[in-house]
Backbone as JSON Lines, residues from 0, in Angstrom:
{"i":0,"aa":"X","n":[0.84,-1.2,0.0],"ca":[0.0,0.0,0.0],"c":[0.88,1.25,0.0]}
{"i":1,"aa":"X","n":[0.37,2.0,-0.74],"ca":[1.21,3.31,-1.3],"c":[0.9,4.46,-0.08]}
{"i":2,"aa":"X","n":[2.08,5.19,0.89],"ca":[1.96,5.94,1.85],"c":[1.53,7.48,1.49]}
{"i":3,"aa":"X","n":[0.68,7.59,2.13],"ca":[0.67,9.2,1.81],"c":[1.51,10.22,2.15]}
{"i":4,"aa":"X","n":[1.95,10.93,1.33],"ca":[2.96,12.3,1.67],"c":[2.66,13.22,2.11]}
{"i":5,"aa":"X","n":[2.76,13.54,3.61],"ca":[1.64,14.5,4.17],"c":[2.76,16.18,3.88]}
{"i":6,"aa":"X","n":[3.9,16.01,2.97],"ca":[4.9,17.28,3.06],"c":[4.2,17.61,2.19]}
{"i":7,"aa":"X","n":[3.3,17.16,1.07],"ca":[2.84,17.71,-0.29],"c":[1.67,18.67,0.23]}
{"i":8,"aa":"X","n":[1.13,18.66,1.42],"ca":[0.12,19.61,2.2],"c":[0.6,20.78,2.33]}
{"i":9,"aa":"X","n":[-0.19,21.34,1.78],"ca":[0.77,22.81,1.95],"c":[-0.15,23.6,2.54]}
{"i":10,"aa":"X","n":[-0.51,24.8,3.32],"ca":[-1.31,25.92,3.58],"c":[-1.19,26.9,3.37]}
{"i":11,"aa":"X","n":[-1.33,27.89,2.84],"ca":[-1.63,29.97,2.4],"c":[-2.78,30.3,2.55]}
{"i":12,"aa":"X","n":[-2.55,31.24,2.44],"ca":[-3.69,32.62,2.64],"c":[-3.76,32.66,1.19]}
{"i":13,"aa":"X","n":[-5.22,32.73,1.29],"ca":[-5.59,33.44,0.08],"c":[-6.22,34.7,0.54]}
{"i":14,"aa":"X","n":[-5.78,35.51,-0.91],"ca":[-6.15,36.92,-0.87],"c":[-7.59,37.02,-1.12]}
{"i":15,"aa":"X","n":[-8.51,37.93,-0.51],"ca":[-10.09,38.06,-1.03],"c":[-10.31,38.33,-2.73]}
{"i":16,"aa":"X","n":[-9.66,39.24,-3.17],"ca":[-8.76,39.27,-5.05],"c":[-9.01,38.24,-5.5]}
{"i":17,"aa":"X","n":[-8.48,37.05,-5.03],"ca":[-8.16,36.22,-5.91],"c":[-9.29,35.1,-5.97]}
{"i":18,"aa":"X","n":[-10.45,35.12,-5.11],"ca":[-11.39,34.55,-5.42],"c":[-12.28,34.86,-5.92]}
{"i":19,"aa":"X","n":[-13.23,33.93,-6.96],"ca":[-14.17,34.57,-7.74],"c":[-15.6,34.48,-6.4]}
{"i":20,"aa":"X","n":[-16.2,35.85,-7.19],"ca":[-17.81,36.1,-6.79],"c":[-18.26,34.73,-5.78]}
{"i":21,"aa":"X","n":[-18.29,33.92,-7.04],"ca":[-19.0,32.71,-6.63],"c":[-18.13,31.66,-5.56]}
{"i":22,"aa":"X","n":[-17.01,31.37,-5.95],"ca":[-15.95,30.68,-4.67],"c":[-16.24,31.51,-3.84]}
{"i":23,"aa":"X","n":[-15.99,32.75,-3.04],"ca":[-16.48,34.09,-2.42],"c":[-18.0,33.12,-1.47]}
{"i":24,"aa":"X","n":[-18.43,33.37,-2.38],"ca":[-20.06,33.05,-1.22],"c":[-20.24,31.64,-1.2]}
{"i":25,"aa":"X","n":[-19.73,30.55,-1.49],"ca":[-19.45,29.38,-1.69],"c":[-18.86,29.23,-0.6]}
{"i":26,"aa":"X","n":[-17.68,29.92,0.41],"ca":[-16.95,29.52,0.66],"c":[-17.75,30.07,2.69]}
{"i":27,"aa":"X","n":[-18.66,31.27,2.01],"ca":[-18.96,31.8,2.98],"c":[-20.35,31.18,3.48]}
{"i":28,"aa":"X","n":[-21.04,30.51,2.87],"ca":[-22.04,29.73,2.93],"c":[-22.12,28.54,3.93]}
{"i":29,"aa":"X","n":[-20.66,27.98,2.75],"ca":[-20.4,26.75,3.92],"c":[-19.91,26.76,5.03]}
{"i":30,"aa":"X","n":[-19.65,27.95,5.64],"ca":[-18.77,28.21,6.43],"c":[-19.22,28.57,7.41]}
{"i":31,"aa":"X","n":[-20.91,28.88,7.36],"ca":[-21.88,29.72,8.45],"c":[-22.77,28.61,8.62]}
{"i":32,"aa":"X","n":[-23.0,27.27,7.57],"ca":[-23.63,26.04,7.95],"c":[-22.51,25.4,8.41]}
{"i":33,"aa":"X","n":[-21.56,25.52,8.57],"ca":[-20.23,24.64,9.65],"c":[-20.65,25.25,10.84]}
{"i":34,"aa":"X","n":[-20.65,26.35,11.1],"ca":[-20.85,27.67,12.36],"c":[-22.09,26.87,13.2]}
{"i":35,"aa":"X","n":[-23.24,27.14,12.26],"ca":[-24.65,26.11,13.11],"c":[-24.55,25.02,13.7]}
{"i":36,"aa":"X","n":[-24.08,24.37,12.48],"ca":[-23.95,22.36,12.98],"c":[-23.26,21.75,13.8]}
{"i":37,"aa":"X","n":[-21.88,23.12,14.29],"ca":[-21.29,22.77,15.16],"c":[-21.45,23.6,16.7]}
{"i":38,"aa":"X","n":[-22.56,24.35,16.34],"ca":[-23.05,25.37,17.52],"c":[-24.56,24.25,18.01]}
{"i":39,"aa":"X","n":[-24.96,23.74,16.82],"ca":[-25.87,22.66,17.52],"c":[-25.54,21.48,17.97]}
{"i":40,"aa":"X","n":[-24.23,21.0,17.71],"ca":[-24.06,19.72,18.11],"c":[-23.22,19.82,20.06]}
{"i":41,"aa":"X","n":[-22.51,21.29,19.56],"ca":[-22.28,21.53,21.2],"c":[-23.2,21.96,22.1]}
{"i":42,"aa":"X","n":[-24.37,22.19,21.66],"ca":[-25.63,22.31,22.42],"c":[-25.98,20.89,22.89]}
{"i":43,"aa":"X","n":[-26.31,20.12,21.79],"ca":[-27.37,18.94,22.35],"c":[-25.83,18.49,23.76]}
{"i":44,"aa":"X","n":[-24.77,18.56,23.57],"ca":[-24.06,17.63,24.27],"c":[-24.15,18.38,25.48]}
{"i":45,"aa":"X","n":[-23.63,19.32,25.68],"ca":[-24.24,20.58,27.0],"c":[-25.44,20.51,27.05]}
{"i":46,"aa":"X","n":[-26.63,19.65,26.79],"ca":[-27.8,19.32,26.97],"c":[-28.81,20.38,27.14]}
{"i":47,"aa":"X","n":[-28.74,21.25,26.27],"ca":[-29.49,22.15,26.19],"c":[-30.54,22.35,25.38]}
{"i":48,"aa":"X","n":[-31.77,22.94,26.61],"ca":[-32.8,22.69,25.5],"c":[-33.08,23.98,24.35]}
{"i":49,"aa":"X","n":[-32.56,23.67,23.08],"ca":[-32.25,24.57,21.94],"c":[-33.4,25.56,22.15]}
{"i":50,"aa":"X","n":[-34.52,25.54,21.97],"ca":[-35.88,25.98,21.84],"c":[-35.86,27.19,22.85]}
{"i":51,"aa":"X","n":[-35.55,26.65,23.92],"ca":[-35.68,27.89,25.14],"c":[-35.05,29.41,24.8]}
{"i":52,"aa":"X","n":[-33.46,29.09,23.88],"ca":[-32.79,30.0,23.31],"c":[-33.49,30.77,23.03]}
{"i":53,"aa":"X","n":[-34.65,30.5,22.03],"ca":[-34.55,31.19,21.26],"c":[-36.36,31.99,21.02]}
{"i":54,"aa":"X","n":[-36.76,31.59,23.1],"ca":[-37.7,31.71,22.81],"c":[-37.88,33.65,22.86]}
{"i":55,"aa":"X","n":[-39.27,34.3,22.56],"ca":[-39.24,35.83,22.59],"c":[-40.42,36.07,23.02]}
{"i":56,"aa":"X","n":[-40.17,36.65,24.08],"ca":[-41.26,37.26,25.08],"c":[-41.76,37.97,25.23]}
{"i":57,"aa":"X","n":[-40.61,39.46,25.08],"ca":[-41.03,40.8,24.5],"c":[-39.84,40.96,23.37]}
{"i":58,"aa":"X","n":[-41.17,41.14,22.31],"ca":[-40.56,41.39,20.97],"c":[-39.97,42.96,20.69]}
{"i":59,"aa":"X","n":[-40.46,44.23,21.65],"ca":[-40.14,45.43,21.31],"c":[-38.63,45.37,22.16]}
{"i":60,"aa":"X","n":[-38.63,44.68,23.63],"ca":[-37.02,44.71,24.54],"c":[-36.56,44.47,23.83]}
{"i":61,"aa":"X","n":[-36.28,43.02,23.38],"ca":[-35.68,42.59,22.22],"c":[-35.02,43.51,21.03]}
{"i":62,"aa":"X","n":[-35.83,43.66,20.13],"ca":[-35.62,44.87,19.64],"c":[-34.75,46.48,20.02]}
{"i":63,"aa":"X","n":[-35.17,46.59,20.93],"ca":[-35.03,48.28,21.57],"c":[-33.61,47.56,22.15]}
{"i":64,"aa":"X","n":[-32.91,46.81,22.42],"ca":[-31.42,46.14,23.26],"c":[-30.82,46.22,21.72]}
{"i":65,"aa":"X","n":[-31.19,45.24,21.2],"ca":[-30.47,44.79,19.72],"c":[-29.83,46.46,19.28]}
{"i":66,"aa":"X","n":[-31.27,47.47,18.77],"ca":[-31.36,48.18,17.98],"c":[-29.67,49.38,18.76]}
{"i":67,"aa":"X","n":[-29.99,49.06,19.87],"ca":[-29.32,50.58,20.8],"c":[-27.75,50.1,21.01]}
{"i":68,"aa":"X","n":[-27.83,48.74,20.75],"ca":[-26.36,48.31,21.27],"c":[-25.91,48.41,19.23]}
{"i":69,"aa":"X","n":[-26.19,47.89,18.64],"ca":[-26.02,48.37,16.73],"c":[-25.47,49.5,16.65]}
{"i":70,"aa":"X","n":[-26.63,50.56,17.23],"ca":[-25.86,51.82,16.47],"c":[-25.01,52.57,18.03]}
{"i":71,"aa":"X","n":[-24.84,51.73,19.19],"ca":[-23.12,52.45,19.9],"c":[-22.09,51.87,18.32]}
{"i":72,"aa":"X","n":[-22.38,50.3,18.33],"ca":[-21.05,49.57,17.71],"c":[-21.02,50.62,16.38]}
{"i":73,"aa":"X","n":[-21.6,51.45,16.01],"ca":[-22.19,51.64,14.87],"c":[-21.32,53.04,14.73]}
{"i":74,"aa":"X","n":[-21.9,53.08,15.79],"ca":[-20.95,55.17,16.24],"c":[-20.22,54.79,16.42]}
{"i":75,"aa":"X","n":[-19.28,54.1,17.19],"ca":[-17.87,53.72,17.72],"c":[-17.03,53.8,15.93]}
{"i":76,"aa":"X","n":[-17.48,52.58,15.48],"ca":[-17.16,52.59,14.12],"c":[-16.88,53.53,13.08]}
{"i":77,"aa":"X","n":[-18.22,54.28,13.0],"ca":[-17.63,55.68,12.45],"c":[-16.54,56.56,12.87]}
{"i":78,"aa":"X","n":[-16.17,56.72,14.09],"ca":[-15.39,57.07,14.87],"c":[-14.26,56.83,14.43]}
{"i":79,"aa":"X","n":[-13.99,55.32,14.66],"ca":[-12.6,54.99,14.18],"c":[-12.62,55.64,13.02]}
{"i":80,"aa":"X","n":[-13.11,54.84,11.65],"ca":[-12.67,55.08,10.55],"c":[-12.66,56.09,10.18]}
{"i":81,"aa":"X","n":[-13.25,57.32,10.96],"ca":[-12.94,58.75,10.71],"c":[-11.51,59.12,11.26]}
{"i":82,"aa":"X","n":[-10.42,58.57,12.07],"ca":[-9.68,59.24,12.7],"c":[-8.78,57.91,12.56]}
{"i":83,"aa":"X","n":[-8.52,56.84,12.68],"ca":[-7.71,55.69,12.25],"c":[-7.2,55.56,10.66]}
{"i":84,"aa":"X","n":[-6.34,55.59,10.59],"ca":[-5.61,55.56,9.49],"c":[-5.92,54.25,8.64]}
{"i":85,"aa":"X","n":[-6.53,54.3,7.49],"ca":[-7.26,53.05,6.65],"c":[-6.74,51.86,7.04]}
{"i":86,"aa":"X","n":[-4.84,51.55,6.62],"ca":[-4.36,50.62,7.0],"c":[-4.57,49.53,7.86]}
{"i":87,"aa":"X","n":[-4.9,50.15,9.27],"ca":[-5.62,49.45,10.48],"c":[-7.07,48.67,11.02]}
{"i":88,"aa":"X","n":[-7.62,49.49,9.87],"ca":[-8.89,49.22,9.91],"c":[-9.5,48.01,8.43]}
{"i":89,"aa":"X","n":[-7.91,47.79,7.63],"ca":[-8.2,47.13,6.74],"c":[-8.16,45.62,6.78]}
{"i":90,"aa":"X","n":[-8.96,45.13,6.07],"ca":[-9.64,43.56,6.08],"c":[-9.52,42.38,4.7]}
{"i":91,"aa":"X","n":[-8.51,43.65,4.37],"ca":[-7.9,42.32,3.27],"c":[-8.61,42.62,2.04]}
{"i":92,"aa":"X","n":[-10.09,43.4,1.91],"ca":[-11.0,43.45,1.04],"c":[-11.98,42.93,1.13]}
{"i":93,"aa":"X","n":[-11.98,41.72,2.04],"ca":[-13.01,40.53,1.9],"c":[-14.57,41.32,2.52]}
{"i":94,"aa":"X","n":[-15.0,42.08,3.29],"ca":[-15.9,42.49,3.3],"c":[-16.53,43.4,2.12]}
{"i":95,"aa":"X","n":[-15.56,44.03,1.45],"ca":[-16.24,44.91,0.11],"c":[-16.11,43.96,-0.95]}
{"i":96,"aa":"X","n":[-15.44,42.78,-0.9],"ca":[-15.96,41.64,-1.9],"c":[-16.99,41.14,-1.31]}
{"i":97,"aa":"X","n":[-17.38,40.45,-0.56],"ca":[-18.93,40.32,0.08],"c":[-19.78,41.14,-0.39]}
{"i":98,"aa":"X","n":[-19.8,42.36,-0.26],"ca":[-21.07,43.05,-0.05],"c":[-20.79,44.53,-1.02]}
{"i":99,"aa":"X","n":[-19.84,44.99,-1.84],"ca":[-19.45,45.97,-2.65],"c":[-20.55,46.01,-3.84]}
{"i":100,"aa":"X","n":[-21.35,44.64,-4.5],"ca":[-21.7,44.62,-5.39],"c":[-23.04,43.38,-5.35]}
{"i":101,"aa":"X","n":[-23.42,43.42,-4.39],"ca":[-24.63,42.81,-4.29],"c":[-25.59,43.29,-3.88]}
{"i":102,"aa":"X","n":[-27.05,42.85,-4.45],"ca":[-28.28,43.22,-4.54],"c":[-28.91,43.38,-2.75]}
{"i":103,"aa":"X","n":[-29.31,44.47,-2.67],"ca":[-30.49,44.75,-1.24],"c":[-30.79,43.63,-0.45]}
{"i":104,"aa":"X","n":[-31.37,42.43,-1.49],"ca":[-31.92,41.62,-0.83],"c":[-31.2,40.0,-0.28]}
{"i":105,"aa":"X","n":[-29.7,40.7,-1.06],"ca":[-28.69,39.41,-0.82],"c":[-28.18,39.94,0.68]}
{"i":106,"aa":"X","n":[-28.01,41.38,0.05],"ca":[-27.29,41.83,1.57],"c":[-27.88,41.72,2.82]}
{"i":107,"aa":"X","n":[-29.49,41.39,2.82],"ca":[-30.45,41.27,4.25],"c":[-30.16,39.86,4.1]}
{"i":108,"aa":"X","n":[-30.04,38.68,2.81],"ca":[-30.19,37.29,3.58],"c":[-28.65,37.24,4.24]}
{"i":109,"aa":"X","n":[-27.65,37.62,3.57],"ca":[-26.32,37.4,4.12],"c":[-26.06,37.57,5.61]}
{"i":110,"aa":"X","n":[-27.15,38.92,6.08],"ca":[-26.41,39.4,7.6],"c":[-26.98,38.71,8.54]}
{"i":111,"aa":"X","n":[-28.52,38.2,8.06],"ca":[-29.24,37.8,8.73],"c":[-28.56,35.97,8.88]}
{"i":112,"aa":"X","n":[-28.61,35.21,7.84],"ca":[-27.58,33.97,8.02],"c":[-26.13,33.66,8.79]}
{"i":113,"aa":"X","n":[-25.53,35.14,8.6],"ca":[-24.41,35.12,9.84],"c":[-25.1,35.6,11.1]}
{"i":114,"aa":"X","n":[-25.87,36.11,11.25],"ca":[-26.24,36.4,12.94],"c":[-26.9,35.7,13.43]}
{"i":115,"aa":"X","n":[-27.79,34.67,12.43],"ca":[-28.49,33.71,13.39],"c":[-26.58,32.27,13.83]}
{"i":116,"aa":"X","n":[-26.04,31.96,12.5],"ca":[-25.59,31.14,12.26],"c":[-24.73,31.29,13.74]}
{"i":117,"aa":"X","n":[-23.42,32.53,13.58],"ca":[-22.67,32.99,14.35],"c":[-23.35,33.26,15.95]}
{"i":118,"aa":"X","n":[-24.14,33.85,16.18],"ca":[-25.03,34.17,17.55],"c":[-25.32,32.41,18.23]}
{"i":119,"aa":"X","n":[-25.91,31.62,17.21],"ca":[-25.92,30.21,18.01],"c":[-24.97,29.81,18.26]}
{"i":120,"aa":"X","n":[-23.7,29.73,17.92],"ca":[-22.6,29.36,17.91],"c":[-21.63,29.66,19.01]}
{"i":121,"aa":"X","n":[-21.46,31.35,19.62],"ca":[-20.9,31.43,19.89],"c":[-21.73,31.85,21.35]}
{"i":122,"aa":"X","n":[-22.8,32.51,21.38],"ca":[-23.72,33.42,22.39],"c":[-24.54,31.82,22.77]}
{"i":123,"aa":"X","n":[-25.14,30.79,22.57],"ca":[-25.99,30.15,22.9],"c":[-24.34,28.77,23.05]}
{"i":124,"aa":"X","n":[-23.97,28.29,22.09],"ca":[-23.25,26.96,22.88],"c":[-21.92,27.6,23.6]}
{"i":125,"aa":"X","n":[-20.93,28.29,22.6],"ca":[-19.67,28.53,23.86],"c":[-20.01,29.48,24.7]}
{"i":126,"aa":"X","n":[-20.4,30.59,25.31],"ca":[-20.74,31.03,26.4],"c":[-21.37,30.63,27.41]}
{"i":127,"aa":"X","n":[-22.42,29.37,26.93],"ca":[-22.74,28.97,27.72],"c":[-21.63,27.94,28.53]}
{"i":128,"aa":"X","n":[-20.78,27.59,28.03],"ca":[-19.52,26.75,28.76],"c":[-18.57,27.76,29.32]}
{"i":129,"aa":"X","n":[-18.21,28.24,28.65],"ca":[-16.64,29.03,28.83],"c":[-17.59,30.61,30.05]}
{"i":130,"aa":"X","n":[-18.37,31.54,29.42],"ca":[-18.73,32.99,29.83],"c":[-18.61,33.6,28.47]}
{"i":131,"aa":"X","n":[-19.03,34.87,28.91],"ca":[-18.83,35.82,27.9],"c":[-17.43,36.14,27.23]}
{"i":132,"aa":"X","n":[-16.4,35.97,28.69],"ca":[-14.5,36.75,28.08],"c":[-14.27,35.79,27.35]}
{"i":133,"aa":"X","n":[-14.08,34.0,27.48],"ca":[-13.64,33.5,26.63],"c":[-14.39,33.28,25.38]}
{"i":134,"aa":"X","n":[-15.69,33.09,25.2],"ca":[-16.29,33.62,24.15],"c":[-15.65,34.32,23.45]}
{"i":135,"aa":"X","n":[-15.61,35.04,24.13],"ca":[-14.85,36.79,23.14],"c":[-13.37,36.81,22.45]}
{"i":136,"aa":"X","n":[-12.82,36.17,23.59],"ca":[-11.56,35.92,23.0],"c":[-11.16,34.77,22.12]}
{"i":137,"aa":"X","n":[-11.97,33.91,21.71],"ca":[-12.22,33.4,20.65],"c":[-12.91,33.83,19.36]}
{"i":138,"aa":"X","n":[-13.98,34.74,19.21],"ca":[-14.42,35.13,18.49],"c":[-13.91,36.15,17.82]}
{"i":139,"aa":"X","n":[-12.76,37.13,18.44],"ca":[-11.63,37.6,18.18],"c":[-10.96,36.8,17.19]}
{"i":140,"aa":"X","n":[-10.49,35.73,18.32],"ca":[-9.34,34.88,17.41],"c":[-9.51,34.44,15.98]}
{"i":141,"aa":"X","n":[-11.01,34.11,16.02],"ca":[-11.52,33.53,14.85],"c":[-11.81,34.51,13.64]}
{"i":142,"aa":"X","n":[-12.06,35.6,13.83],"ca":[-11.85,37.06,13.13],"c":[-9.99,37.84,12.66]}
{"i":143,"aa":"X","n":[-9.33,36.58,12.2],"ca":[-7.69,36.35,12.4],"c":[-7.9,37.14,11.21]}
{"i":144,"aa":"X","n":[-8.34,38.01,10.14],"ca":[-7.89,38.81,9.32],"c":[-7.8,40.46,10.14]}
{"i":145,"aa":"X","n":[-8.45,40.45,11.5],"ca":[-8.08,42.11,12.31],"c":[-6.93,41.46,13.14]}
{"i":146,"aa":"X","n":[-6.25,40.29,13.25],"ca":[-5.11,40.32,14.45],"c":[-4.36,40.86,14.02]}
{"i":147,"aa":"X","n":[-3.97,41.26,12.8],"ca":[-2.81,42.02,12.69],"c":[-2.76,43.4,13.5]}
{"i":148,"aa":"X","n":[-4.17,43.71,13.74],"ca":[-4.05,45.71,14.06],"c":[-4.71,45.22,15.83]}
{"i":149,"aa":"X","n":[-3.95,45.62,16.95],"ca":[-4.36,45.42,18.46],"c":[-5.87,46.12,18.38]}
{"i":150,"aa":"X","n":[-5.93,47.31,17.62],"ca":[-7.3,48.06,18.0],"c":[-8.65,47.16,17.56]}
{"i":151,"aa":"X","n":[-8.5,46.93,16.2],"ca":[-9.25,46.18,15.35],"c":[-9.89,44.48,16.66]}
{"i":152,"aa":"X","n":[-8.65,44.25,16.79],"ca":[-8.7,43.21,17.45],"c":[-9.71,43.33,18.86]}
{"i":153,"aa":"X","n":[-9.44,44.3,19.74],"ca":[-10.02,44.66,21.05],"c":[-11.12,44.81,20.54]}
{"i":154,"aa":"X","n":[-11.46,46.26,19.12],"ca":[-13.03,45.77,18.51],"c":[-14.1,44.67,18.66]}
{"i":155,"aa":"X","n":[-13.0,44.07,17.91],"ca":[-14.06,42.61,17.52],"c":[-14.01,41.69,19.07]}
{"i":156,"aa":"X","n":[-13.27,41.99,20.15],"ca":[-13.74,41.69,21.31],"c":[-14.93,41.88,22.35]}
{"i":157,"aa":"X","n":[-14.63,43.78,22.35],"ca":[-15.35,44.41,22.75],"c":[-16.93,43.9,22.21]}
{"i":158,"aa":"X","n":[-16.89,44.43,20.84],"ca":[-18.35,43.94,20.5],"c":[-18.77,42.71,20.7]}
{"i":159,"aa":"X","n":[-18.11,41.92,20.68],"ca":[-18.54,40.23,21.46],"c":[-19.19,40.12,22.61]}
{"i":160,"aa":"X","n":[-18.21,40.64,23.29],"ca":[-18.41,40.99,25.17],"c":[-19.81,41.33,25.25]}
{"i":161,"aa":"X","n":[-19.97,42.75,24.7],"ca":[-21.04,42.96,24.62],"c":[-22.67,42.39,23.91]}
{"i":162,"aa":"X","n":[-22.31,41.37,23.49],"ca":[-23.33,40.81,22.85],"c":[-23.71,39.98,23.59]}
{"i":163,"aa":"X","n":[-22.47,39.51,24.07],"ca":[-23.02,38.35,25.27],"c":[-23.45,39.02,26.43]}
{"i":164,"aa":"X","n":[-23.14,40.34,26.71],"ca":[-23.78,40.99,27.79],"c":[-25.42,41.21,27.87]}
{"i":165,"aa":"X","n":[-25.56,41.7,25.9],"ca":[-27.3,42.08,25.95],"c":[-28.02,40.75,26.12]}
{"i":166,"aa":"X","n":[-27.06,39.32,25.72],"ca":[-27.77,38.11,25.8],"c":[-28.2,38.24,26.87]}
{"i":167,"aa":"X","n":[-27.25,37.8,28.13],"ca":[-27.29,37.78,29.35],"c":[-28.38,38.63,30.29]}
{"i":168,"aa":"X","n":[-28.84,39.49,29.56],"ca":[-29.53,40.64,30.09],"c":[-31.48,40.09,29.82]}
{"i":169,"aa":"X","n":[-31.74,39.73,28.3],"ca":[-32.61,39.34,28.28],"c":[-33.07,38.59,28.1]}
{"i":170,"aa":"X","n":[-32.19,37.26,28.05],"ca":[-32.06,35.76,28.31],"c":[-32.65,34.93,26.75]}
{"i":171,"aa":"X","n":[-32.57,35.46,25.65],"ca":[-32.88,35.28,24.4],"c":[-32.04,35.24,23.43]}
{"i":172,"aa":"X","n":[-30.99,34.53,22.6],"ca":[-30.89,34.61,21.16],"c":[-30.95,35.56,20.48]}
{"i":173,"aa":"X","n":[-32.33,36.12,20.49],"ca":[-32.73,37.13,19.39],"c":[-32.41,38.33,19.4]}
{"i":174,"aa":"X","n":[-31.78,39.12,20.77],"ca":[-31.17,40.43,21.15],"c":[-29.78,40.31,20.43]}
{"i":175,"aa":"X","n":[-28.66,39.45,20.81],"ca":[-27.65,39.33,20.07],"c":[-27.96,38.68,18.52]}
{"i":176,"aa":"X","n":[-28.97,38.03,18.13],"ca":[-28.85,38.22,16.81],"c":[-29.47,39.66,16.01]}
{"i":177,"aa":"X","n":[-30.23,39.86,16.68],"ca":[-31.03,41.52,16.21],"c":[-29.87,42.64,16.02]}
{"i":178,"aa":"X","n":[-28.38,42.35,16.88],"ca":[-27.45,43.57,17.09],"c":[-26.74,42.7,15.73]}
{"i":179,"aa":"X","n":[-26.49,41.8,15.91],"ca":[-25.71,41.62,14.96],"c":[-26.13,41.63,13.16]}
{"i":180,"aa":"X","n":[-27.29,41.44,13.23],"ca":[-27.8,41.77,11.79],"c":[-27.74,43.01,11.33]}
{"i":181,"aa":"X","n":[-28.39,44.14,12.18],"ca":[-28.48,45.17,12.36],"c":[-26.83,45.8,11.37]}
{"i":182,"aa":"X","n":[-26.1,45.58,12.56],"ca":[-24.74,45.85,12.23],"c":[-24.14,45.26,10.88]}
{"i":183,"aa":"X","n":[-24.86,44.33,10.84],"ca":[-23.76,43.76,9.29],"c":[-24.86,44.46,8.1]}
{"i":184,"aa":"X","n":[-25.85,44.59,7.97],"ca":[-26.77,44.93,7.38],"c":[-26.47,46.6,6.82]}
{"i":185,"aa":"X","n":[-26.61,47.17,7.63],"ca":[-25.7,48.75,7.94],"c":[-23.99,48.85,6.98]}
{"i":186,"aa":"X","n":[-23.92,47.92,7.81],"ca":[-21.96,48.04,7.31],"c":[-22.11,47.3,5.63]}
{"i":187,"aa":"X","n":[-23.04,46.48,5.35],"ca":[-22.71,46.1,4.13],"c":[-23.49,47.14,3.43]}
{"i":188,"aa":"X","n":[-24.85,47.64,3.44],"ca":[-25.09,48.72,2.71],"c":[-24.35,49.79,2.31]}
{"i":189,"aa":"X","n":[-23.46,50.5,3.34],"ca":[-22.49,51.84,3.41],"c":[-21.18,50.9,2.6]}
{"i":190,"aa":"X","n":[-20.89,49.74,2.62],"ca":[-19.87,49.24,1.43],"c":[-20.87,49.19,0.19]}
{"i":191,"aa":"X","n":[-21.88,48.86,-0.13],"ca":[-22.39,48.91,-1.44],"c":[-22.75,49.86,-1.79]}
{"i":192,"aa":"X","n":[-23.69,50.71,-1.25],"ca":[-24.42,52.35,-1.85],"c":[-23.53,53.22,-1.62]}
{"i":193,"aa":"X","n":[-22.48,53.15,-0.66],"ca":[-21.69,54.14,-0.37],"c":[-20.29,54.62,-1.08]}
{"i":194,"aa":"X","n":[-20.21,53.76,-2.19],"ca":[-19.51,53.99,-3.46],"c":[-20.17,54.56,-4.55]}
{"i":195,"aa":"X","n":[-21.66,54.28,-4.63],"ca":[-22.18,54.93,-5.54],"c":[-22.55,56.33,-5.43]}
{"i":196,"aa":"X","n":[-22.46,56.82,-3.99],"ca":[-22.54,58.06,-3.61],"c":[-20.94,59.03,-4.22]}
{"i":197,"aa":"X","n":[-19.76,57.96,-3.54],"ca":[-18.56,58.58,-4.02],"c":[-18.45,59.1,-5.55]}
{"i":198,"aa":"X","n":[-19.08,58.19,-6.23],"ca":[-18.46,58.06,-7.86],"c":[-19.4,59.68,-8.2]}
{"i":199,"aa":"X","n":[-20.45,59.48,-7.57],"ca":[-21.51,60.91,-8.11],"c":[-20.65,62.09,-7.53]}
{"i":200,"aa":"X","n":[-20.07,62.15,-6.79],"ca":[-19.83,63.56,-5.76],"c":[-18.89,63.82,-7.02]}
């Protein structure tokens, strides 16, 4: 029997550039049904009853937490990128390949599929083991295209922390997924319409 050559394995980075449209959401697809299946399978084993997550009691709290914690992350954001030097705040491209050139209604299923996908994952199975900090500091980690910049990085902490905080607060799923749609929804519009504003000025 012929041995396998595990030196012929190689690993790189690929650049966001160099993938097409379709590899692009192909890659991001499967990658947010990996996020679920493995945010549900560490549920059932932490024996949790999934359903309770995600039940909603008051639909306006809900809402009014989601909506208010969006636009701090939202202002903070502007903030930076008004006064942070691009470099730091840059992501390789891969978010304005995402969302630079897609339709209204791709950009609501996209944010909404990562916030349910990502929110079960990280707010409903690992927090419930680890807390909110290590949560966070994984969800950081896993966001390895901002480790290069410390600020970027504390960002994508900070806003974690806090997600698991509004969880924690109204004992639902749907507050941290409501902030997080919110937010990607926002940020991918101002990458798509917000070039078409530039090109007119």
């Amino acid at each position: 029997m012929k041995r396998f050559d595990w030196n012929r394995i190689k690993l790189k980075q690929v650049n966001a550039a160099d993938l097409s449209d379709r590899a692009l959401l192909l890659n991001l697809y499967v990658t947010q049904a990996l996020t679920l299946i493995i945010g549900i399978i560490v549920l059932f084993f932490e024996r949790v009853h999934i359903p309770a997550l995600f039940v909603m009691r008051e639909p306006l709290r809900i809402l009014l937490w989601g909506a208010a914690f969006a636009v701090a992350v939202l202002v903070v954001d502007m903030i930076v990128s008004r006064w942070v030097p691009k470099e730091v705040t840059d992501d390789g491209g891969v978010n304005d390949k995402i969302f630079g050139k897609r339709p209204l209604w791709h950009i609501v299923l996209l944010s909404f599929i990562v916030a349910v996908c990502e929110e079960t994952l990280f707010r409903g199975a690992v927090q419930h083991a680890w807390g909110a900090y290590w949560t966070s500091i994984l969800f950081a980690a896993i966001h390895f295209r901002y480790l290069r910049h410390w600020l970027m990085t504390g960002l994508v902490f900070s806003i974690s922390y806090g997600l698991g905080w509004i969880y924690e607060q109204t004992g639902t799923l749907w507050t941290p997924i409501a902030a997080h749609f919110i937010i990607d929804l926002v940020m991918g519009c101002i990458l798509r319409y917000g070039k078409e504003e530039d090109s007119e000025s």
